[in-house]
C-alpha positions in Angstrom: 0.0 0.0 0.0 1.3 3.4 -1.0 1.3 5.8 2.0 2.0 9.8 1.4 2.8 11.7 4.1 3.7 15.2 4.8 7.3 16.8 5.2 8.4 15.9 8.1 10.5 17.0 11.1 10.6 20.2 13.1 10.2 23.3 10.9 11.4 25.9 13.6 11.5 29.7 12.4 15.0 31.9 11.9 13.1 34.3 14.4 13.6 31.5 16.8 16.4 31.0 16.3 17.9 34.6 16.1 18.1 34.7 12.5 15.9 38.2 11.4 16.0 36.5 7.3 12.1 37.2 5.6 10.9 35.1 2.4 8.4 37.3 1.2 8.4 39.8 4.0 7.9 37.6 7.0 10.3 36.8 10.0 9.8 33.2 10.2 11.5 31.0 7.5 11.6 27.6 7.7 13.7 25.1 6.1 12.0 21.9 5.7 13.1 18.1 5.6 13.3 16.2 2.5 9.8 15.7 1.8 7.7 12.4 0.9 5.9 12.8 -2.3 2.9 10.8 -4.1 5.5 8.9 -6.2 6.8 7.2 -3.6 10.1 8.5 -3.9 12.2 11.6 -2.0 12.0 14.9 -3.7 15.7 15.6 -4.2 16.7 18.6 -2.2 19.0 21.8 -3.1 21.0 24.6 -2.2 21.3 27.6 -4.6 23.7 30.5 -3.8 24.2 33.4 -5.5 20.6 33.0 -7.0 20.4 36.2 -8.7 17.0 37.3 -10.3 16.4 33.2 -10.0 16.6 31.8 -13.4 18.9 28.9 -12.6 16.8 28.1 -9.8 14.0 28.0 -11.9 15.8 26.1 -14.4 16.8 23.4 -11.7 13.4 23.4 -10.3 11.7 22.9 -13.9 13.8 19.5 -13.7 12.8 18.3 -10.5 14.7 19.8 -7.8 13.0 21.4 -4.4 15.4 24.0 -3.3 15.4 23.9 0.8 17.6 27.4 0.4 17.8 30.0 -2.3 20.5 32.6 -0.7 21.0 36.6 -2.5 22.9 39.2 -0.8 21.8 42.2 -3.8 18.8 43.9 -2.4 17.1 44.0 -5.9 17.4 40.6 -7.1 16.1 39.5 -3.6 12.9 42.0 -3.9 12.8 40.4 -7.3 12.5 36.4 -5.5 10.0 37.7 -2.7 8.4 38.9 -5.6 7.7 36.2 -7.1 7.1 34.1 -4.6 4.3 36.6 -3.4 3.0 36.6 -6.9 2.7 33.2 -6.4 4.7 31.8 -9.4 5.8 28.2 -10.2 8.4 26.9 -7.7 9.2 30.3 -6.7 6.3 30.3 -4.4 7.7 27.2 -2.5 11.4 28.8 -2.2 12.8 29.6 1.2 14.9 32.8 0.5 17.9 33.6 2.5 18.9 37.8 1.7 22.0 37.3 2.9 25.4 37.3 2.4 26.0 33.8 1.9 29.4 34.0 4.0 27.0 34.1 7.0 24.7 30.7 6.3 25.7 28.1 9.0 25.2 24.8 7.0 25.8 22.5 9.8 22.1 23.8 10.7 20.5 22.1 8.0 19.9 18.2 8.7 19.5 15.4 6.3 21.2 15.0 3.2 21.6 17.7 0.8 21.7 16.1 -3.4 22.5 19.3 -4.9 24.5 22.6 -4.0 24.1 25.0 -7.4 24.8 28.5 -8.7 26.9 31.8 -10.2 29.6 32.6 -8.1 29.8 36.4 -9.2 31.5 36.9 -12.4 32.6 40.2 -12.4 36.2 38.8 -11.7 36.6 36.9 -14.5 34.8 38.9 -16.7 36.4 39.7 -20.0 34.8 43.2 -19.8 35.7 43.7 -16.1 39.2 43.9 -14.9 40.5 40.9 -14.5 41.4 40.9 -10.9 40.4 37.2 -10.5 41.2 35.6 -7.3 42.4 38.7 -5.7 39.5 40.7 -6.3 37.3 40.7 -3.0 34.1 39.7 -5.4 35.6 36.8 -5.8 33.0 33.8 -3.7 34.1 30.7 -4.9 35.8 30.4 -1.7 32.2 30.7 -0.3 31.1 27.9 -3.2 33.7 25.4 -1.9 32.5 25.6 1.8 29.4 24.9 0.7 30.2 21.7 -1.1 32.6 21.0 2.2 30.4 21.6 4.9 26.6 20.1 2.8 28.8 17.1 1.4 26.1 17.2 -1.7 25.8 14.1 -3.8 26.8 17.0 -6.9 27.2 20.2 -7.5 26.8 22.2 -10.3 28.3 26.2 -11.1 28.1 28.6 -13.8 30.2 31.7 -14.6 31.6 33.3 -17.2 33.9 31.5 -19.9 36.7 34.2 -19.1 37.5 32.0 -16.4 39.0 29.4 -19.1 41.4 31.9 -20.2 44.6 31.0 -19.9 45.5 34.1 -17.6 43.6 32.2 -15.2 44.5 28.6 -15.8 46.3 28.2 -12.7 42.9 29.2 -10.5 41.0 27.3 -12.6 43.1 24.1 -12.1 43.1 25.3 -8.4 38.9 25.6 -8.3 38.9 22.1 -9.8 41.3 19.9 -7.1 39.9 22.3 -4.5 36.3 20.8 -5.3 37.5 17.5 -5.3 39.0 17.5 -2.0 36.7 19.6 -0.3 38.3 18.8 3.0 41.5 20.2 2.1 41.0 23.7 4.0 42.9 26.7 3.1 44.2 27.4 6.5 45.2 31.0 6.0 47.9 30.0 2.8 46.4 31.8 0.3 45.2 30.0 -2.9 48.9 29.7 -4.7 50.5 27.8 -1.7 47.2 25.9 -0.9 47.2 24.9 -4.8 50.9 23.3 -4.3 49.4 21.1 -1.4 46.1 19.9 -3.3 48.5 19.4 -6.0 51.0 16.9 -3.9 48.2 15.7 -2.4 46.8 14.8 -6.4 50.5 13.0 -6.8 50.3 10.8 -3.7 47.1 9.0 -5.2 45.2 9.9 -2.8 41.5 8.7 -3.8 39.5 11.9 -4.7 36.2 12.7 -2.7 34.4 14.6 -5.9 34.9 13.6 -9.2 34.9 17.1 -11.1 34.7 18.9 -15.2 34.6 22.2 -16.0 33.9 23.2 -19.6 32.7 25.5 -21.6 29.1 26.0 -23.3 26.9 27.8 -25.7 23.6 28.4 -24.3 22.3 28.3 -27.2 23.1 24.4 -27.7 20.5 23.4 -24.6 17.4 25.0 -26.2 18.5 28.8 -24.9 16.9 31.6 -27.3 20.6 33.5 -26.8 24.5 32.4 -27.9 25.2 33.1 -24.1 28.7 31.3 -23.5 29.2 29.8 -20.3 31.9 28.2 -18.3 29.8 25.0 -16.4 31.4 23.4 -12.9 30.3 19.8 -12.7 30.9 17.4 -9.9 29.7 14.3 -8.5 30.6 12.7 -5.2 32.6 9.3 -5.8 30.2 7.2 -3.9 27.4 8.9 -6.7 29.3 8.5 -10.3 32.7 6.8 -11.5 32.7 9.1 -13.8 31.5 12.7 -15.2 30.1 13.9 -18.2 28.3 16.8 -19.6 24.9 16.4 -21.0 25.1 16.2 -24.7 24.2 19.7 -26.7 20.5 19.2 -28.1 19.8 22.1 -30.3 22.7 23.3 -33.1 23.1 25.8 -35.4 23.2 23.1 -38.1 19.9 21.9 -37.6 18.5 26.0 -37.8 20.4 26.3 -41.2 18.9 23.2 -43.0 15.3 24.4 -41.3 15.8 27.7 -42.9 18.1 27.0 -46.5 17.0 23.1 -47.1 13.6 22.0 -45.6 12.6 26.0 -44.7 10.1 25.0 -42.3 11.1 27.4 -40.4 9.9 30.1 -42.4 6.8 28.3 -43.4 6.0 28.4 -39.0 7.0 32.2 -39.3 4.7 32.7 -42.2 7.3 34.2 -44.2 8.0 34.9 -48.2 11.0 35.8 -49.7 10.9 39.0 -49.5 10.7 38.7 -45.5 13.9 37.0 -45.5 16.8 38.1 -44.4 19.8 37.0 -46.9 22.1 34.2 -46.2 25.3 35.0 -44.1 28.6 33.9 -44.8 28.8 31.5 -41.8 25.5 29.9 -42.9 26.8 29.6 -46.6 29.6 27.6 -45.2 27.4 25.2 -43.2 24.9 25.0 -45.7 27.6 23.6 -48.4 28.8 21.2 -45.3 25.4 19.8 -45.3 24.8 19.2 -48.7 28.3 17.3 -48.6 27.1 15.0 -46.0 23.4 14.6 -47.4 21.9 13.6 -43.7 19.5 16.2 -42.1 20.7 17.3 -39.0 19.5 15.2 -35.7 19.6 18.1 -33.1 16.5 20.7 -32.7 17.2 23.8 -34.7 18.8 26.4 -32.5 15.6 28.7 -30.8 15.7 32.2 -32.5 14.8 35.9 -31.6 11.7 35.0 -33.6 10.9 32.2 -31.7 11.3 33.8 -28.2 9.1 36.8 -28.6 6.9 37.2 -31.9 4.0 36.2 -30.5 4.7 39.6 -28.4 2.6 43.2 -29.3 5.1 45.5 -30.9 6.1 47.6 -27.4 5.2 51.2 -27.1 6.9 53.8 -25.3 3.8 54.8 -22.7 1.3 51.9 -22.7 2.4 48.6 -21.2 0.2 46.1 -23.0 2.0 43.4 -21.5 4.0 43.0 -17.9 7.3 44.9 -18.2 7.0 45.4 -22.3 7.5 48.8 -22.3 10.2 50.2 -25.4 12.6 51.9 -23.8 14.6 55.1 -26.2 17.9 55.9 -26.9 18.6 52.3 -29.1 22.0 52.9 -30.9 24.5 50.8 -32.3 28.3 50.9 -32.1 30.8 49.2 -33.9 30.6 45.2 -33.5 28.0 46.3 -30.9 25.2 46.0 -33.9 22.3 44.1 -32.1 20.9 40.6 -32.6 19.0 39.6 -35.5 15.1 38.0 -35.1 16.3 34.5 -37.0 19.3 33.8 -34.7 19.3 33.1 -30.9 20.1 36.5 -29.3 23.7 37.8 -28.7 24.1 37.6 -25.1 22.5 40.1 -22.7 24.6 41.8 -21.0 24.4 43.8 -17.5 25.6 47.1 -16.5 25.6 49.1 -13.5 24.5 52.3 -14.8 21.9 50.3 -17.5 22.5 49.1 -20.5 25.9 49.1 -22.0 26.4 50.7 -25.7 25.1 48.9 -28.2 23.9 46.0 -26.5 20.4 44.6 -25.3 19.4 45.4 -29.2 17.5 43.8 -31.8 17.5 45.3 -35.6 15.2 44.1 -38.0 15.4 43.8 -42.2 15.6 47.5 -42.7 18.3 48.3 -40.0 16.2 50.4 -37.5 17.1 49.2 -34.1 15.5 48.8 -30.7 16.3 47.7 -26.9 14.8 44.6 -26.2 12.3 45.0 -23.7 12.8 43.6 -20.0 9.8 40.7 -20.7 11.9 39.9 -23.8 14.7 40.0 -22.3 13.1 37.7 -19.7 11.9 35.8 -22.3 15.1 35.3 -24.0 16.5 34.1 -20.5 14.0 31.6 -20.3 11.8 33.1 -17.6 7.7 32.5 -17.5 5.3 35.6 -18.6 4.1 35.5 -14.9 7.4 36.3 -14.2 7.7 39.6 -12.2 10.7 42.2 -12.0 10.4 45.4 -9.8 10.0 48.9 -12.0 12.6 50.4 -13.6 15.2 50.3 -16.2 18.9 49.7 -14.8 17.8 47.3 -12.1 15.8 45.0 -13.9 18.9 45.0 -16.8 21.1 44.4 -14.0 19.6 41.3 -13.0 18.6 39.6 -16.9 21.9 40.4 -18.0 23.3 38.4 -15.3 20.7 35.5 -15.2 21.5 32.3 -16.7 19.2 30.9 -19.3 16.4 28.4 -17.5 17.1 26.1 -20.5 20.8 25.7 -19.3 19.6 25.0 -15.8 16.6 22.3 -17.0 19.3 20.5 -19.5 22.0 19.7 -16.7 19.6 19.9 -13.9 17.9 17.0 -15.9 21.3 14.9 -16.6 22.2 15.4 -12.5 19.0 14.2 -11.5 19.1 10.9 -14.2 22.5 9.8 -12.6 21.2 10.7 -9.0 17.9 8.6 -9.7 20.0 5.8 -10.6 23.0 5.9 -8.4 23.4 3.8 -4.7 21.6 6.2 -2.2 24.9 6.9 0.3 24.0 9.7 2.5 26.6 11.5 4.5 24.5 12.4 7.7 23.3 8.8 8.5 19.7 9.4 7.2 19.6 6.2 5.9 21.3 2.8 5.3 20.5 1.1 2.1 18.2 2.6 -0.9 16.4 5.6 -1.9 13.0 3.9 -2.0 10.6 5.2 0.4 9.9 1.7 1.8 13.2 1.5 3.4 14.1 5.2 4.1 10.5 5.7 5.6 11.7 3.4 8.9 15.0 4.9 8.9 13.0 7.9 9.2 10.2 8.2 10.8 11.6 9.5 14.2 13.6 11.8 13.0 13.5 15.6 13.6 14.8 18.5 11.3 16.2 21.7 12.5 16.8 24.2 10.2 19.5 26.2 8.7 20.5 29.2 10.4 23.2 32.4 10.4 26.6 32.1 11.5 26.6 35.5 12.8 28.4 37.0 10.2 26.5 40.9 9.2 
């Protein structure tokens, strides 16, 4: 007989225990226990840090993950989560937010196991546009990333940033980040991250048996469904006990499969409902595939990358004083600069990009047949992140930009959220903190369980 019971364990508040955090303006916030769902199987529990506006949350969430914590220091991206949660949106409204810095989460606070710690350690270090501090700038939270994955002990983790941290300027960190997250345990006692990488890296030569089994590569976006060519640098790991070994989730969309739906088949212009004349010509890139695909005869088997067109023409053309939709409001002052130019409606988007005082030159555009330009809106920009229309963002111009231009695309977080959850479905069920012995199954965790009681995460103190 199938039994379905509620979450269990104590749910006690942060105001009773000190804490002063809100989710959606309220003093209690309670972390919950694993909970027991109608499948008979545990809901698979996660931590995301540096959440942002929430897309790769969202992204996780959409593939099956309950997030016990969502942490965000920036004021606006946090008003943004409470937001949304208020509103009521899908799995925002069941998110436990944490607007905090996450340097003062104590994670020993939250019992039972933990499958997933995710997120964007800020970027701004790494950036190609920023300036390049790297490890020494005081931005830099991957330090904050690693105690998370030290002190949870998550079955895998997953990170994003950008792909300037693959440069080769920071090749050294990078190999550091990547032994660091395999021996979590390995503290940095007060070295710094040069002499701490020597030790991790005699510790590599002794053959010492690793404790995370770790990749980090880069990706386009655009591959995993994304409306955007938004390159990525992805942090994978899995805990030995989990996988034997790691691999990405294969790309499922390609700018092959676009070309032959436009030049070969052009079904995609038959969707559209477009002649000719509505066409834009043939670029030189495109000729070049298109003459690879006729040598190799065999239609493409990936999905057709998603375009501008597919993202938001569905959209009423924005005016400048009446919003006929949620945050679709044009916004003036669209120009374009050279190789800042703006992103064409049969492509995925060029990247959005964030700045602090709005939009930077030339970017956030879209420019159709005839040249005229426009900024995207903030629901198409939303839309081209992956976001839902229900999907709320406080007022504004800058703030808003700020946050889409450094959300990552829900379709990212779905595609890897949905390969970490297929290995973790099928992998022995080990937990760290003793919750239970054998399986997964609800059968046999159910008795290892059913006395158990659940405190809750809480601060470490730490303003």
């Amino acid at each position: 007989m199938k039994t379905v019971a509620a979450t269990r364990g104590h749910c006690a508040s942060f105001e009773s225990l000190g804490g002063g955090l809100s989710s959606s303006g309220s003093a209690n916030w309670p972390i919950c226990a694993r909970s027991e769902i109608a499948s008979g199987d545990f809901s698979m529990r996660s931590v995301e840090l540096f959440a942002g506006c929430g897309s790769l949350a969202f992204g996780l969430a959409e593939a099956g993950f309950e997030h016990a914590l969502v942490v965000e220091k920036d004021p606006q991206a946090s008003s943004t989560l409470a937001l949304n949660k208020d509103s009521g949106v899908r799995h925002f409204s069941k998110w436990n937010v944490a607007s905090r810095d996450v340097r003062s989460i104590d994670y020993a606070r939250i019992r039972g196991e933990i499958d997933l710690v995710s997120g964007g350690p800020p970027c701004q270090p790494f950036s190609i546009g920023g300036k390049h501090k790297g490890p020494s700038d005081t931005r830099n939270m991957w330090p904050e990333a690693i105690r998370a994955v030290r002190e949870l002990q998550p079955r895998a983790f997953v990170f994003e940033n950008v792909r300037g941290l693959l440069r080769p300027a920071f090749a050294n960190y990078l190999e550091y980040l990547r032994l660091q997250l395999t021996w979590p345990e390995i503290e940095d006692q007060g070295y710094g991250w040069r002499a701490h990488h020597r030790i991790l890296r005699r510790h590599t030569a002794s053959g010492a048996p690793p404790r995370y089994r770790v990749i980090i590569h880069g990706i386009n976006a655009a591959d995993y469904g994304a409306p955007q060519k938004r390159h990525r640098a992805i942090v994978l790991g899995f805990r030995v006990d989990v996988a034997s070994e790691v691999a990405f989730p294969k790309p499922t969309h390609s700018r092959d499969a676009l070309v032959w739906t436009q030049r070969v088949s052009t079904s995609y212009w038959d969707r559209h409902g477009l002649k000719g004349g509505a066409r834009p010509a043939m670029s030189e890139a495109d000729r070049w595939i298109l003459e690879a695909l006729a040598a190799r005869g065999v239609e493409p088997v990936e999905v057709p990358w998603m375009t501008v067109r597919d993202a938001i023409s569905d959209l009423p053309m924005p005016l400048t004083c009446t919003e006929q939709v949620a945050n679709h409001l044009l916004h003036p002052g669209a120009r374009v600069y050279k190789r800042h130019t703006g992103s064409s409606w049969d492509e995925p988007a060029k990247a959005l990009k964030a700045g602090d005082h709005g939009v930077p030159g030339g970017e956030n555009l879209i420019v159709d047949l005839h040249g005229a330009v426009r900024y995207f809106t903030i629901r198409e920009m939303a839309r081209l992140q992956g976001l839902p229309d229900d999907f709320v963002i406080g007022a504004g111009w800058k703030g808003p930009i700020k946050q889409l231009g450094n959300a990552v695309p829900v379709q990212v977080g779905q595609a890897f959220g949905r390969a970490i959850m297929s290995v973790l479905e099928h992998a022995p069920y080990n937990p760290t903190q003793g919750v239970c012995s054998s399986s997964r199954s609800k059968s046999a965790a159910l008795l290892a369980l059913r006395d158990s009681s659940w405190p809750e995460a809480t601060l470490r103190g730490v303003s």
